[in-house]
LOVO-65337 format. One record per residue (C-alpha): residue in one letter; x, y, z. Coordinates in nm, 2 decimals, always signed. Layout:
# residues N
PT  rest       u       v       w
PT     A       X       Y       Z
...
# end
This chain:
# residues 333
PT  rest       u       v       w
PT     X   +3.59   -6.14   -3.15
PT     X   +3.64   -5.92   -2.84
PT     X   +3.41   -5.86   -2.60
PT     X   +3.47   -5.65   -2.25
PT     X   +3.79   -5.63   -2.35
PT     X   +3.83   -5.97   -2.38
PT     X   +3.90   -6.16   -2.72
PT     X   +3.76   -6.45   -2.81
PT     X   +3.98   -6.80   -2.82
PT     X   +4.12   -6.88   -3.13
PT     X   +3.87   -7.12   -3.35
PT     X   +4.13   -7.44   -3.30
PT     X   +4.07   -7.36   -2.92
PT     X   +3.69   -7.35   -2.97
PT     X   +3.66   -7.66   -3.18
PT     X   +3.42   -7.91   -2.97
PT     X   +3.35   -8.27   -3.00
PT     X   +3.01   -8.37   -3.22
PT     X   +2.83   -8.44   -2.91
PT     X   +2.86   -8.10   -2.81
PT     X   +2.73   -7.92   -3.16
PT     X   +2.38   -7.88   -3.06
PT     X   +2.51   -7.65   -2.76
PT     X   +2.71   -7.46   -3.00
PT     X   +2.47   -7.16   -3.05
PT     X   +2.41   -7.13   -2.65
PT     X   +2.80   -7.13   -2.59
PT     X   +2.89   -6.87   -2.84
PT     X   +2.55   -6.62   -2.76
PT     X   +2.70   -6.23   -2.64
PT     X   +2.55   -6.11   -2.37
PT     X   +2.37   -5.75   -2.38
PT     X   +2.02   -5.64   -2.37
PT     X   +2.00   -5.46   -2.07
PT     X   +2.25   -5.44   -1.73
PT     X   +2.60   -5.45   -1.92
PT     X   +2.72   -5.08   -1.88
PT     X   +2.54   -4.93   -2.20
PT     X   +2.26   -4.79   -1.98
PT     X   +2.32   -4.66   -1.57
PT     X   +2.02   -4.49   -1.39
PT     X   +2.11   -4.10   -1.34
PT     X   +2.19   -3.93   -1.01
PT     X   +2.08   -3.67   -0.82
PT     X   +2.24   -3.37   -0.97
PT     X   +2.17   -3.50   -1.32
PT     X   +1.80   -3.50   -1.27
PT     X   +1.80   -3.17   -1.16
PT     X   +1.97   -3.06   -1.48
PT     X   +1.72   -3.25   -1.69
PT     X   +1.42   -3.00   -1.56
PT     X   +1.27   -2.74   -1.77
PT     X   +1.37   -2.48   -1.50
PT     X   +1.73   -2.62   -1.45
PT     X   +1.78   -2.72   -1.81
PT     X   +2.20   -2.63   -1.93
PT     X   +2.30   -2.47   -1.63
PT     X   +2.58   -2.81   -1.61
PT     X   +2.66   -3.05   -1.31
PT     X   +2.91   -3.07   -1.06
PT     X   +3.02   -2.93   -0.72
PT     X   +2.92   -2.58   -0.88
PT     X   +2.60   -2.67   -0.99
PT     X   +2.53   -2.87   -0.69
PT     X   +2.57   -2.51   -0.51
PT     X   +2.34   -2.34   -0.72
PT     X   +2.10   -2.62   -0.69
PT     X   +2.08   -2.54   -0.29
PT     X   +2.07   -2.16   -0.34
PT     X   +1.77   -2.18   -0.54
PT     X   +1.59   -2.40   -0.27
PT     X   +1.76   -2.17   -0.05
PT     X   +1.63   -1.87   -0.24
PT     X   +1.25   -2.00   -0.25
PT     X   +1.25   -2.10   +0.13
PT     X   +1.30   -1.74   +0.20
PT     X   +1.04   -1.61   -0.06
PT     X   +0.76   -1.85   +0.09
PT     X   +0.89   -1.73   +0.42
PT     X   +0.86   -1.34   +0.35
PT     X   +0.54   -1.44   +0.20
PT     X   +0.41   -1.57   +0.51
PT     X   +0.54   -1.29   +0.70
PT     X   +0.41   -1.00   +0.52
PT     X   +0.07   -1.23   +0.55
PT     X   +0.05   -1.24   +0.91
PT     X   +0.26   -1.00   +1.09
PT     X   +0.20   -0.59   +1.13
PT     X   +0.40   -0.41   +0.82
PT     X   +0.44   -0.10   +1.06
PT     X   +0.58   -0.29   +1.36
PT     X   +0.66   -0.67   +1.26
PT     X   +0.44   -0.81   +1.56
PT     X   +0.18   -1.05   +1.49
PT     X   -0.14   -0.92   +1.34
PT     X   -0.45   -0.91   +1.61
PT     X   -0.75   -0.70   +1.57
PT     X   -0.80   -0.44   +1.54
PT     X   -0.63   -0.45   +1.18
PT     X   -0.63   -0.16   +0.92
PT     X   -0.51   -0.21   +0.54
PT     X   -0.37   +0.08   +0.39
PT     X   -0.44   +0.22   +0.07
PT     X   -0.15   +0.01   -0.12
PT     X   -0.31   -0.32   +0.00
PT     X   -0.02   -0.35   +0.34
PT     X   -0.19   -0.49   +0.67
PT     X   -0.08   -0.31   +1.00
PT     X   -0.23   -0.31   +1.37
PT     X   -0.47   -0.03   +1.41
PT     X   -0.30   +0.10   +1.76
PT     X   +0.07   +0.06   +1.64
PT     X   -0.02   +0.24   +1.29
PT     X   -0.18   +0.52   +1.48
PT     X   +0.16   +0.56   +1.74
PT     X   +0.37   +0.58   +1.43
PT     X   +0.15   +0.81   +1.28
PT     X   +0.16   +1.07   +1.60
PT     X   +0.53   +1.04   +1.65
PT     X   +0.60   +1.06   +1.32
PT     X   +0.80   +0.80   +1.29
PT     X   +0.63   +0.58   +0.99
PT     X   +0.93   +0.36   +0.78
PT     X   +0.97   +0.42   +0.47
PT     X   +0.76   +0.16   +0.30
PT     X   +0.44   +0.29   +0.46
PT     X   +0.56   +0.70   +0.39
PT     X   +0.22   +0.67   +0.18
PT     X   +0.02   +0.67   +0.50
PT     X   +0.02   +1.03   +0.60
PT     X   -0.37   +1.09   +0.79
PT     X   -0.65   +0.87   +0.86
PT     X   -0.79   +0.86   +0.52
PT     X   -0.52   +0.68   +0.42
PT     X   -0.62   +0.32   +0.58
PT     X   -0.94   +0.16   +0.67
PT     X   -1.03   -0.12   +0.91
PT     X   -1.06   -0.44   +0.80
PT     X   -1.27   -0.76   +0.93
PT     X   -1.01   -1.08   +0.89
PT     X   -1.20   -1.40   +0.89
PT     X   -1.01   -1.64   +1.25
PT     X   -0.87   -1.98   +1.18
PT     X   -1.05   -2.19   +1.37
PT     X   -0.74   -2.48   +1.39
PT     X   -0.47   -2.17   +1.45
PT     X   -0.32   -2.28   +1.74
PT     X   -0.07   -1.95   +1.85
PT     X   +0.18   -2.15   +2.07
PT     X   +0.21   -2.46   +1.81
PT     X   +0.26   -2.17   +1.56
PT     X   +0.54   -2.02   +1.77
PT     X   +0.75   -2.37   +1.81
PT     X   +0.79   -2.36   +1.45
PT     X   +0.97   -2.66   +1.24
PT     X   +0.77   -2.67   +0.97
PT     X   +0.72   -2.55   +0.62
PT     X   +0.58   -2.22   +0.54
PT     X   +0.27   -2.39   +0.28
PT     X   +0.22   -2.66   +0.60
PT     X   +0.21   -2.42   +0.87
PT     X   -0.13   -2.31   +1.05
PT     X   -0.21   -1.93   +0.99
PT     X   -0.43   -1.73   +1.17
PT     X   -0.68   -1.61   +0.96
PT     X   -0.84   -1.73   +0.64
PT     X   -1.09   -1.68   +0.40
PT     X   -1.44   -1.69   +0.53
PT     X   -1.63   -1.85   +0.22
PT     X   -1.31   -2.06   +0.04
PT     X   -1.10   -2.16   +0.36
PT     X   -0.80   -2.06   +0.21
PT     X   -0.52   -2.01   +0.45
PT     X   -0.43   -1.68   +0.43
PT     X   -0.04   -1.75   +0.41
PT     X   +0.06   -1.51   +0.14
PT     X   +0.08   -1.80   -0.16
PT     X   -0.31   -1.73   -0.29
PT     X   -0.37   -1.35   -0.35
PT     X   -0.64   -1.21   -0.10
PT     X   -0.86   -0.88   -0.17
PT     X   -1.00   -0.63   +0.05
PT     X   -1.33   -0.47   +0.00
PT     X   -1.41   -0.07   +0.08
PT     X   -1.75   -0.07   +0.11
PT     X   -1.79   -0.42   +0.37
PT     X   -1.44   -0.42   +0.49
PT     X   -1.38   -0.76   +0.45
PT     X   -1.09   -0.94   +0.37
PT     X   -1.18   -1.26   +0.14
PT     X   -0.97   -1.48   -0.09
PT     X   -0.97   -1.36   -0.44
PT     X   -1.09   -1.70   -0.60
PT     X   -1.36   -1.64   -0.37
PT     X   -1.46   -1.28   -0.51
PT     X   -1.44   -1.39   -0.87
PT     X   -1.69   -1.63   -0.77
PT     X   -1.93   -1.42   -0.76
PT     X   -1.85   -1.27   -1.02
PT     X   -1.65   -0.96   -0.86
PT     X   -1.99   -0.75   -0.86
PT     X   -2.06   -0.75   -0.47
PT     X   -1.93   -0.87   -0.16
PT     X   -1.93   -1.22   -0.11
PT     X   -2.01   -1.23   +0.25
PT     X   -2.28   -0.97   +0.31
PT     X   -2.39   -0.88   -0.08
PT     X   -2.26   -0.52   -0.04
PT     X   -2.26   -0.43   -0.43
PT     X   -1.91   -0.30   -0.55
PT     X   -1.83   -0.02   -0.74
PT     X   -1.46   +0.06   -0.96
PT     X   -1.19   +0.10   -0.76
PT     X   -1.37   -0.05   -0.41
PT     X   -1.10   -0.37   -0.46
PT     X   -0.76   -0.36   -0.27
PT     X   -0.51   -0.62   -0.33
PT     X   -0.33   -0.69   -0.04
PT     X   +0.03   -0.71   -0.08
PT     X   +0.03   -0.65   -0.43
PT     X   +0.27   -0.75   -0.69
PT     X   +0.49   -0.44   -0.89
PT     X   +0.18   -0.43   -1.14
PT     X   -0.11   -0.41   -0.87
PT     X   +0.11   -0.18   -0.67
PT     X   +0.15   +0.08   -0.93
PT     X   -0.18   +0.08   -0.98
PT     X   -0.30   +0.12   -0.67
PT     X   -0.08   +0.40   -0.60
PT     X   -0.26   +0.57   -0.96
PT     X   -0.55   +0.51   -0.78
PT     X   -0.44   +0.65   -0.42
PT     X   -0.30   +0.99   -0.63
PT     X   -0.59   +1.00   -0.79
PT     X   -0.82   +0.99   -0.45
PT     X   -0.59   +1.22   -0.28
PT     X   -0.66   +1.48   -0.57
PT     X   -1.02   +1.48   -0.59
PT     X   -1.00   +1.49   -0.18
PT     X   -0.84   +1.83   -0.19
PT     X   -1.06   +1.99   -0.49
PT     X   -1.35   +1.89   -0.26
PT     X   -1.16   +2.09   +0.00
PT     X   -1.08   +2.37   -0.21
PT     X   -1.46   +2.41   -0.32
PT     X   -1.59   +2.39   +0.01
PT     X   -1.36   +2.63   +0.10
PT     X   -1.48   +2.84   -0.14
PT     X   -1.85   +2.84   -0.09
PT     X   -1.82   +2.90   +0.30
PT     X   -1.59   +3.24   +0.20
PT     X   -1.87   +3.35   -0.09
PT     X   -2.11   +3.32   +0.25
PT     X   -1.94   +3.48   +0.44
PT     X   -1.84   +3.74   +0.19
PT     X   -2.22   +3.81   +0.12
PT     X   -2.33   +3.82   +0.51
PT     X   -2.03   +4.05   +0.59
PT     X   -2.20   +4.27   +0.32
PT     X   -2.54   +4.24   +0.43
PT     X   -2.45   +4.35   +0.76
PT     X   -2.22   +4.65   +0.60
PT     X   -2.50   +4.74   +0.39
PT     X   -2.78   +4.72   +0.71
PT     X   -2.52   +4.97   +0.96
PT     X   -2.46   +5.21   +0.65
PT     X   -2.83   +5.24   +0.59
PT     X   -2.90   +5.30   +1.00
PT     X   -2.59   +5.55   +1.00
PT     X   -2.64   +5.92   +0.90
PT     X   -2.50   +6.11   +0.62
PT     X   -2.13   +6.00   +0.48
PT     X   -2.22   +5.66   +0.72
PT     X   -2.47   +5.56   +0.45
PT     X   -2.17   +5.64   +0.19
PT     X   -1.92   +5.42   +0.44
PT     X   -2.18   +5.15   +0.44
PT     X   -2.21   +5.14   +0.03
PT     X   -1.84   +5.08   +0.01
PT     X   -1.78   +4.89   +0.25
PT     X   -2.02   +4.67   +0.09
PT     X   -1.89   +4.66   -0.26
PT     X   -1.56   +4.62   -0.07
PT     X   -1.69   +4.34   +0.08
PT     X   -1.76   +4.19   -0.24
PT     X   -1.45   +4.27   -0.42
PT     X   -1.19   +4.16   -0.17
PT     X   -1.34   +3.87   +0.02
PT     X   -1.47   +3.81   +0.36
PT     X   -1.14   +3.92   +0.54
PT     X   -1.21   +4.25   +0.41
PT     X   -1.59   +4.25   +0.41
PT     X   -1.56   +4.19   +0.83
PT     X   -1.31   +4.46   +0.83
PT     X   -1.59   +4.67   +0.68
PT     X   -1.83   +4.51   +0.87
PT     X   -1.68   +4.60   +1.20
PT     X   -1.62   +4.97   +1.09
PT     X   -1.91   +5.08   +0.94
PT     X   -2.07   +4.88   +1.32
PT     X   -1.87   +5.13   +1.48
PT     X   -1.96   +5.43   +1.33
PT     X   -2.33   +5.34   +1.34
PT     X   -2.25   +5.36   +1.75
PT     X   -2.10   +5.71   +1.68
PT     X   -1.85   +5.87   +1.52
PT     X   -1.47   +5.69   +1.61
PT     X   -1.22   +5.89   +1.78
PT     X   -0.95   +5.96   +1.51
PT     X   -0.64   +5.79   +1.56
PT     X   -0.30   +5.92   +1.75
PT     X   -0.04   +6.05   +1.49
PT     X   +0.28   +5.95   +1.50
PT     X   +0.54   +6.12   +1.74
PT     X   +0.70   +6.29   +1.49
PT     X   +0.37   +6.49   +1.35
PT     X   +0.31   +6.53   +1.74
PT     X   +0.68   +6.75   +1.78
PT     X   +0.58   +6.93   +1.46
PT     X   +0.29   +7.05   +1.61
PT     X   +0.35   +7.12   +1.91
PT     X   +0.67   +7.35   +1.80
PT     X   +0.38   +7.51   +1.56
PT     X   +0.16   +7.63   +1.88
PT     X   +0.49   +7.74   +2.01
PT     X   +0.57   +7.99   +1.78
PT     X   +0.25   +8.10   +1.71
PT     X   +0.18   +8.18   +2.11
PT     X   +0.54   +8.37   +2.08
PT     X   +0.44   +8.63   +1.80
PT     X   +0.70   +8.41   +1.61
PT     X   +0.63   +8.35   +1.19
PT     X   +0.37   +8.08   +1.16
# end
């Protein structure tokens, strides 16, 4: 018999008197069950490789240091999370009202926006942002246990760590780890648990009923983002239609005054004014209300009396003159 590499004495050696049998069976009992090397309690690194999200990826020295760069990695998500959450995207300074949120959902201070926006000197991120219709103000909800220079000592982790501004019905912390919505027609900035609980139909602070496309996510994802910027094309487009036909019915107004008036100084005029009048008119019409106050303005003029005619050019000036030359001299005309 071995046992922990050990044998067993021979059975000559394990021969015991007869007043010993009846210990027999507790003298020759293996132990085991538990605690003898079959089963050892796993370490550190071998947990980690037992998770779902870990699961293969081996043990050792090398896993050990992908181990930390992953915690290393999601430290500085949570902290750009936090930052995009609570500091200006335009200048990096701490967000204080007034705020703005742009049409892609990023959250700058209104004053530093608007410098950027005069000097021309907007990064690259917010090249979207090119006139004031581009952003909106916002109303951001104050945390009431936000202490600014506790905040500034730091030392903490980014989920435990006060933030300035949360959401006005929920209480969520506004710290970039729950998604937050702005709303158009309020301007209020509210959690987005919050907004489905009333059912995403109206504001859920002052009942302001919402329409398609009033919802901004603020610092989207790559799916909200694209989306939004559909959305911003699509704004911008309709924006300079609206333009374009505005434009338009101003110059058919002014086209159609420009004629009246034409038509009014050719009718007061006398002989070939009326004539002047009628075309400048239909000229008026034809080529648009630059043209029409051109023939405005002349056909105003010769209702005053007829125009002097115009200077010719020098060289029609030599010619005639050497003309009356010759003919004063007897010359051939």
């Amino acid at each position: 018999i071995i046992h922990r590499a050990r044998s067993a004495p021979s059975s000559d050696a394990m021969a015991l008197p007869s007043s010993s049998a009846g210990r027999l069976g507790p003298i020759l009992r293996l132990r085991g069950g538990g605690g003898d090397g079959g089963v050892y309690p796993l370490t550190h690194t071998e947990m980690q490789w037992m998770q779902s999200a870990n699961m293969g990826v081996g043990t050792g020295i090398g896993a050990v240091a992908r181990d930390h760069r992953h915690w290393a990695d999601r430290a500085s998500e949570d902290a750009l999370r936090l930052d995009r959450a609570t500091l200006c995207a335009a200048s990096s300074k701490p967000l204080a009202p007034p705020v703005v949120v742009t049409e892609l959902g990023l959250l700058c201070n209104k004053e530093e926006l608007l410098e950027r926006l005069l000097s021309k000197s907007m990064p690259q991120h917010l090249a979207h942002v090119q006139s004031l219709r581009d952003f909106a103000e916002a109303t951001l909800h104050p945390n009431p246990h936000y202490a600014a220079d506790k905040a500034a000592k730091g030392g903490e982790a980014a989920e435990d760590r006060e933030v300035p501004f949360v959401c006005p019905i929920a209480g969520t912390p506004m710290n970039g780890r729950s998604p937050f919505v702005f709303l158009r027609p309020s301007g209020r900035v509210v959690s987005e648990r919050a907004l489905k609980g009333v059912g995403a139909t109206a504001c859920p602070v002052t009942d302001v009923p919402l329409g398609e496309g009033d919802t901004v996510h603020l610092n989207p994802n790559a799916e909200q983002r694209e989306a939004l910027e559909q959305r911003h094309e699509e704004r911008r487009a309709a924006a300079k239609a609206a333009k374009a036909a505005k434009g338009g019915k101003k110059a058919q107004k002014a086209a159609a005054a420009a004629a009246a008036a034409a038509a009014a100084a050719g009718a007061s005029g006398s002989g070939g004014g009326g004539d002047a009048g009628d075309a400048a008119a239909a000229g008026a019409v034809r080529d648009g209300p630059k043209l029409a106050a051109g023939a405005a303005a002349g056909a105003r003029v010769r209702s005053r009396g007829s125009a002097p005619p115009p200077a010719p050019p020098p060289a029609a000036r030599r010619r005639a003159a050497a003309v009356g030359g010759r003919a004063a001299g007897g010359g051939p005309t």
